[in-house]
C-alpha positions as CSV (number, residue, x, y, z in Angstrom):
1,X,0.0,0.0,0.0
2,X,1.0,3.7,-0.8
3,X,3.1,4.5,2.7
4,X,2.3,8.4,1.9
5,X,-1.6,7.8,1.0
6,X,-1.9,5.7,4.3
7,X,-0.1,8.2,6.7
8,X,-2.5,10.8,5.0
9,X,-5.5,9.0,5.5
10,X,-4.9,7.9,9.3
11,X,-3.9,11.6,9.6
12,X,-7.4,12.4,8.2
13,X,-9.2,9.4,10.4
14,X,-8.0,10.9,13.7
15,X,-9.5,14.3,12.7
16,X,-12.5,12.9,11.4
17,X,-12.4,10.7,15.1
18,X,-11.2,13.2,17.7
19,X,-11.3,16.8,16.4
20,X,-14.3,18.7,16.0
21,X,-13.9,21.6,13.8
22,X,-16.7,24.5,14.0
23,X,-19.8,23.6,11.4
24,X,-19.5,24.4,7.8
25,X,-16.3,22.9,7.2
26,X,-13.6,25.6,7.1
27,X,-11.9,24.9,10.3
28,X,-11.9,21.1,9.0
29,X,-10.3,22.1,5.7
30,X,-7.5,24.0,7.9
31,X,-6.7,21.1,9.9
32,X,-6.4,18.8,6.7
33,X,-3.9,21.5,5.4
34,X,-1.8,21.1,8.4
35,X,-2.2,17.0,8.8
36,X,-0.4,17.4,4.8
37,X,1.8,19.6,6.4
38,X,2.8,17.2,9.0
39,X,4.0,14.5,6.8
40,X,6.4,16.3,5.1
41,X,4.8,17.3,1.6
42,X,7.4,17.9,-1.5
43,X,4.6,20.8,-2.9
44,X,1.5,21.5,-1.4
45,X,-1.7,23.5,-2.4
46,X,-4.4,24.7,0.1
47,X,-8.0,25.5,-0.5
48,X,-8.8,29.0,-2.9
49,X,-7.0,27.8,-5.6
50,X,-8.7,27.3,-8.9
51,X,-5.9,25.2,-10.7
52,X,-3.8,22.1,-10.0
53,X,-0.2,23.0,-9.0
54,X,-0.9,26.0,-11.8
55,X,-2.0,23.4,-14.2
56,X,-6.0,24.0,-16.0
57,X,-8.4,21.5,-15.9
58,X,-8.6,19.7,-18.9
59,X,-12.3,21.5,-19.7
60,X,-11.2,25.0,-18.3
61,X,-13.6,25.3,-15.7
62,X,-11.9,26.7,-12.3
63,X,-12.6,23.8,-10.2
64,X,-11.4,24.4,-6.2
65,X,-10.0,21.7,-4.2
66,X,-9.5,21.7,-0.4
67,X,-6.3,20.5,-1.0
68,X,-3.3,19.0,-3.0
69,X,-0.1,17.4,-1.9
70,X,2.8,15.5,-3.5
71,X,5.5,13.4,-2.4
72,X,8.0,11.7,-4.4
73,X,5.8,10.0,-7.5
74,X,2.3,10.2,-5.3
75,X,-0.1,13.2,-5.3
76,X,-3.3,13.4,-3.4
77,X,-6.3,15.2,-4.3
78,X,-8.4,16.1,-1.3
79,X,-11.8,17.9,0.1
80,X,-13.0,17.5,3.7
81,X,-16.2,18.2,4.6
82,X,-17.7,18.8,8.1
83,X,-21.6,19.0,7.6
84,X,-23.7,18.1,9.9
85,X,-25.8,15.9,7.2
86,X,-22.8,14.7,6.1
87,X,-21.2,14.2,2.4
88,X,-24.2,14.2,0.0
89,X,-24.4,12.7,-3.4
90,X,-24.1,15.9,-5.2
91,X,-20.8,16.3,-3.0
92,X,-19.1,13.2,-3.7
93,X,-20.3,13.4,-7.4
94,X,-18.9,16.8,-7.8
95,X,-15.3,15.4,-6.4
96,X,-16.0,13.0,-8.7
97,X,-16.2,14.6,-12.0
98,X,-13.7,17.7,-10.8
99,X,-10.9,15.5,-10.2
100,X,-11.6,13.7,-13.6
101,X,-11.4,17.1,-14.9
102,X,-7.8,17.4,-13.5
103,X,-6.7,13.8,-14.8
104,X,-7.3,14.0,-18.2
105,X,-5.4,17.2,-18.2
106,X,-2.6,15.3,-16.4
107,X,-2.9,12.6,-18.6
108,X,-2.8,15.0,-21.9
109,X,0.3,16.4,-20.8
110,X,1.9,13.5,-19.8
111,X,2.4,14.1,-16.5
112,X,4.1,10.9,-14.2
113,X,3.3,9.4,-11.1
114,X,0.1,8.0,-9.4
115,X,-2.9,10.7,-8.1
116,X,-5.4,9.5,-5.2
117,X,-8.3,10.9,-4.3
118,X,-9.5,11.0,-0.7
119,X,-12.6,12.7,0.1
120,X,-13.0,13.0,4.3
121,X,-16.2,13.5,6.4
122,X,-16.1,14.6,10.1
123,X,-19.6,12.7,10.0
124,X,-20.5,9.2,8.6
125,X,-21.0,8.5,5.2
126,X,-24.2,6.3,3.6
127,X,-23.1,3.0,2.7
128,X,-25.1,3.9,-1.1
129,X,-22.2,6.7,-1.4
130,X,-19.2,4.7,0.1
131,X,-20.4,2.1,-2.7
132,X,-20.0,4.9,-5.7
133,X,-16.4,5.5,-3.6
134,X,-15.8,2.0,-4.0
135,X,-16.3,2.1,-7.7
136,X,-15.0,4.9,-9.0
137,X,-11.5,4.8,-6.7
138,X,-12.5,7.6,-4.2
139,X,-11.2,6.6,-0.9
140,X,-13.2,7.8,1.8
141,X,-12.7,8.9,5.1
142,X,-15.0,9.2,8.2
143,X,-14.9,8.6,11.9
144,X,-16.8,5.6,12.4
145,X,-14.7,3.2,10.2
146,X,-11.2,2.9,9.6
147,X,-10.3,4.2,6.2
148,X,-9.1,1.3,3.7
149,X,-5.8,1.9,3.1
150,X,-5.2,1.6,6.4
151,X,-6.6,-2.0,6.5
152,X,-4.7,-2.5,3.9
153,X,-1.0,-2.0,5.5
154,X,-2.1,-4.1,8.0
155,X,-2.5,-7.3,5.7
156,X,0.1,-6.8,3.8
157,X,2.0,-8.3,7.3
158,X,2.8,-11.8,8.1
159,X,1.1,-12.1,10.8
160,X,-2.3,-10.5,9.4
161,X,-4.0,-13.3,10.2
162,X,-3.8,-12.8,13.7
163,X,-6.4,-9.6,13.3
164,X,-8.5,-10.5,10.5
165,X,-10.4,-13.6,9.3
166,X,-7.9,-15.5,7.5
167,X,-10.4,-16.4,5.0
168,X,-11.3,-13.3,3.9
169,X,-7.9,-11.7,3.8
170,X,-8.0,-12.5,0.5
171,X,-11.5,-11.6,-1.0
172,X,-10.4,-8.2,1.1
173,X,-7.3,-7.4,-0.3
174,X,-8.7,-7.9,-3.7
175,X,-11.8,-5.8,-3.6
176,X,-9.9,-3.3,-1.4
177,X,-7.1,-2.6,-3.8
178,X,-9.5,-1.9,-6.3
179,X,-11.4,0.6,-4.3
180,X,-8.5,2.6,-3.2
181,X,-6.6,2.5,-6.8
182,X,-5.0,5.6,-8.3
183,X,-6.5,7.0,-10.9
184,X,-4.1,5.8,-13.0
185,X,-5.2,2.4,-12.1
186,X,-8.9,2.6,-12.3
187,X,-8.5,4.6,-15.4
188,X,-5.8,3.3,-17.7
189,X,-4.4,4.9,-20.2
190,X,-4.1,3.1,-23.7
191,X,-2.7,5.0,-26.3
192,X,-5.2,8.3,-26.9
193,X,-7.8,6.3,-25.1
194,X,-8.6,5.6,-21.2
195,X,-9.8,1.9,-20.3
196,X,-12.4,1.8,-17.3
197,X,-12.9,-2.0,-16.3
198,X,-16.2,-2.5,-15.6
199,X,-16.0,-6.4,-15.0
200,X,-14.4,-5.1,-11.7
201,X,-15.9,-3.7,-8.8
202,X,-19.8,-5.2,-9.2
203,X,-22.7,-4.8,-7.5
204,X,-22.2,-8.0,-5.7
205,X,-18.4,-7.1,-5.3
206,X,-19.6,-3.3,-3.7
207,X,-22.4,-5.4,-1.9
208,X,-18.8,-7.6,-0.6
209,X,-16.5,-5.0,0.6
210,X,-19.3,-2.8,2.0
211,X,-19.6,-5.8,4.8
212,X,-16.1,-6.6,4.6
213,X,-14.6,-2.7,5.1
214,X,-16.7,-2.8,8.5
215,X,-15.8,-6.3,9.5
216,X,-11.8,-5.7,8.8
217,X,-12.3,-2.1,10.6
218,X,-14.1,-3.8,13.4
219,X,-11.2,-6.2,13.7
220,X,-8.5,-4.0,13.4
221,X,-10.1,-1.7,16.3
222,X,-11.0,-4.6,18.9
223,X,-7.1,-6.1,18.2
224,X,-6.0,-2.2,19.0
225,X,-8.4,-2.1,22.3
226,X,-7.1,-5.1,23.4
227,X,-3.4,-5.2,22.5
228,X,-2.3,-1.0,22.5
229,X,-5.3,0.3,24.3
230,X,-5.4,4.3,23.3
231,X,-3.1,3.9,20.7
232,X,-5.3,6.1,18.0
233,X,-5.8,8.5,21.0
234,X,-2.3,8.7,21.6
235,X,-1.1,9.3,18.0
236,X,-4.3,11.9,17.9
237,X,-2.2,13.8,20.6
238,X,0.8,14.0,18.7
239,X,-0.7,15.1,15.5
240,X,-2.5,17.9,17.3
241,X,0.3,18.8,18.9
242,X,2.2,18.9,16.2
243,X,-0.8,21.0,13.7
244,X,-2.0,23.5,16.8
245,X,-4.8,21.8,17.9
246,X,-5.9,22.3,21.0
């Protein structure tokens, strides 16, 4: 699993968790500003801005994102939302198609390295718009779940089975992969032309992970209670330490 997209997210998971930014949002985007700041980001981009890194998107339109952050060959793509409804279809679609916007104009200029899109919610999300996450490559991030590239580190250990079913590790890491891909994975450049698989990721596939993203969370949680009791709360400490949270 990315090492930069999994600090990000776990970064994101203890605000969503343990923070709780004033309503409408913009304290939320601030603290996801800082939690990129905190791991050490080669460029970084905060909310306001109507271009990618100074790059158009591939329509024109001035789309804003919360937030932008490379390291090494990995970018992120971000928006946090703190609403007390939570994310709603129109916001997740609008991520959706924005972003897009951004990748074909990477893609046209031939721009290397793998972009993720994380879209985070300091409320949870509706298992109808975690599915559309699942299928389109949005990784998604909200308090009452562990995000799943986090899961993902976890079984990429030896001793993985020691936490999770072992056998659904597979099935898991399989459907998971998928739903947390780059773009450049779920959309694949051939040629002048972008493949989207649509064998993968089926409604009895979304139907799958939706139960298996809570079971593997649920796991992952009780083995932390039980073995490191307050270890999220701890590392929560440090990180707002470290961003000015009080």
């Amino acid at each position: 699993m990315n090492r930069f997209l999994t600090d990000f997210c776990e970064a994101a998971y203890l605000l969503a968790r343990f923070s709780s930014p004033q309503e409408g949002g913009y304290a939320w985007q601030a603290f996801m500003q800082e939690a990129l700041h905190s791991y050490d980001a080669m460029a970084l981009q905060g909310p306001y801005n109507l271009q990618l890194f100074g790059m158009a998107s591939a329509s024109g339109a001035r789309h804003e994102l919360d937030g932008a952050a490379g390291a090494l060959h990995t970018t992120i793509l971000t928006e946090a939302k703190h609403l007390q409804q939570g994310i709603t279809k129109d916001d997740i679609c609008v991520f959706d198609r924005k972003t897009f916007d951004y990748y074909i104009a990477l893609v046209r200029r031939h721009v290397a390295g793998v972009h993720y899109r994380v879209l985070s919610s300091a409320t949870p999300v509706d298992a109808l718009l975690r599915k559309y996450a699942f299928l389109f490559g949005i990784t998604l991030v909200e308090p009452s779940i562990c995000p799943l590239p986090i899961l993902l580190s976890v079984t990429e250990k030896a001793d993985c089975d020691e936490v999770f079913p072992e056998g659904l590790i597979g099935q898991f890491l399989g459907l998971a992969s998928h739903a947390s891909a780059a773009l450049e994975q779920r959309y694949v450049q051939e040629g002048r032309y972008l493949r989207f698989d649509t064998r993968v990721m089926g409604e009895d596939e979304l139907d799958d992970l939706e139960f298996l993203h809570k079971e593997f969370s649920e796991c992952w949680l009780d083995f932390i209670d039980r073995n490191r009791p307050n270890y999220y709360e701890q590392k929560a400490e440090e990180l707002f330490t470290r961003i000015g949270i009080t």
